[in-house]
TORKOL-4160 file (C-alpha; in steps of 0.2 Angstrom, whole numbers, padded with zeros to 4 digits, m for minus):
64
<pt num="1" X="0498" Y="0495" Z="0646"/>
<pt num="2" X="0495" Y="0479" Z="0658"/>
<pt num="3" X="0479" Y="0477" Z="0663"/>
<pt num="4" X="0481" Y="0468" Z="0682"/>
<pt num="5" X="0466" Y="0456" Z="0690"/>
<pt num="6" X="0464" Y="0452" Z="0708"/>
<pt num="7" X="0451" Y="0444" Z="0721"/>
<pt num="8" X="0442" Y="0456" Z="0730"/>
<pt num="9" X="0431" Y="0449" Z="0744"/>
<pt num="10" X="0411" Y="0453" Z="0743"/>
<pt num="11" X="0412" Y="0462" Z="0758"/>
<pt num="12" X="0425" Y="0474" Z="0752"/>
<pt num="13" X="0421" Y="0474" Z="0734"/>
<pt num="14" X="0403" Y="0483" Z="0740"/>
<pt num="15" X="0412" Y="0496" Z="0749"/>
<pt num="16" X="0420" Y="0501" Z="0737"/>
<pt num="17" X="0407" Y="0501" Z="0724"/>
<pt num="18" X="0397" Y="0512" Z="0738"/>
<pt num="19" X="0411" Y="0524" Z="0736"/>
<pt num="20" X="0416" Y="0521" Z="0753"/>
<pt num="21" X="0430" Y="0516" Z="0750"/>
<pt num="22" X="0442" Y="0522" Z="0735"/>
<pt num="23" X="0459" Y="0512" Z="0742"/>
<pt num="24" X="0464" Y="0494" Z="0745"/>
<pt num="25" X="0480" Y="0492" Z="0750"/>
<pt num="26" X="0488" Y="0474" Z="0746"/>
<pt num="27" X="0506" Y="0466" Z="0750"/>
<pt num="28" X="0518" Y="0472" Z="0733"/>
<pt num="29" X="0515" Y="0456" Z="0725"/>
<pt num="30" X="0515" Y="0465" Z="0707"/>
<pt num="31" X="0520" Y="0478" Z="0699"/>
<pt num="32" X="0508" Y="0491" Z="0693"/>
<pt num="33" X="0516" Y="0508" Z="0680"/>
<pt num="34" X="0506" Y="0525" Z="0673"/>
<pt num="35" X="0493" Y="0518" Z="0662"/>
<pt num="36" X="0491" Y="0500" Z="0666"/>
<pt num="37" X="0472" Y="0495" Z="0674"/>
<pt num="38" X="0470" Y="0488" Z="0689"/>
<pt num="39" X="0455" Y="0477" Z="0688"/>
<pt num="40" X="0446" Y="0472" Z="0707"/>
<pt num="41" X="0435" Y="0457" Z="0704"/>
<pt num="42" X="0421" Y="0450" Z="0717"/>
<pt num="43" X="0426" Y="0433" Z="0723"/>
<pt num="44" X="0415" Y="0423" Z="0733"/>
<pt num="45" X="0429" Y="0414" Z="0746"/>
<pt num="46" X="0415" Y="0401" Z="0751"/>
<pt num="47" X="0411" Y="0393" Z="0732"/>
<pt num="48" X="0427" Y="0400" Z="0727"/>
<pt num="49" X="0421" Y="0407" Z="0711"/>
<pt num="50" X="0419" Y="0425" Z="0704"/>
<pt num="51" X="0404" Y="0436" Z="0703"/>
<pt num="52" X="0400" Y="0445" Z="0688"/>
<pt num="53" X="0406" Y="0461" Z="0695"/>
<pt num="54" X="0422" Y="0468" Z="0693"/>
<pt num="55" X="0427" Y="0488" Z="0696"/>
<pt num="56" X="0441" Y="0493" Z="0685"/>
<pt num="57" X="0453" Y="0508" Z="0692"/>
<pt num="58" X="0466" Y="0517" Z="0683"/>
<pt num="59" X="0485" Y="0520" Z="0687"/>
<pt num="60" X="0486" Y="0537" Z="0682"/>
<pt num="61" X="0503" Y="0542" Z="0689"/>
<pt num="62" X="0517" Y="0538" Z="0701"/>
<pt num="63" X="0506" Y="0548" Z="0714"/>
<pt num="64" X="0489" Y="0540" Z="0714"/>
């Protein structure tokens, strides 16, 4: 089990915290296998530092 961290713009990242949005969609830039945790951390683009939120999601299987 990997446990995979990437940026996740405030704007986006409180989407997805509203449930609005349950998908982000990035270049294949990694890989991800059943079991490993993706980890989607608020980064602030301006000061260029994170936020102290993070939402963690879940690999699950080759479908989701």
């Amino acid at each position: 089990m990997a446990i995979i961290r990437k940026k996740l713009w405030p704007k986006w990242f409180k989407i997805m915290k509203a449930g609005k949005k349950n998908v982000e969609f990035r270049l294949a830039d990694f890989r991800i296998k059943p079991g490993d945790i993706l980890v989607l951390e608020e980064w602030n683009p301006v000061k260029k530092i994170y936020w102290e939120k993070s939402k963690e999601k879940s690999k699950k299987s080759d479908q989701s």
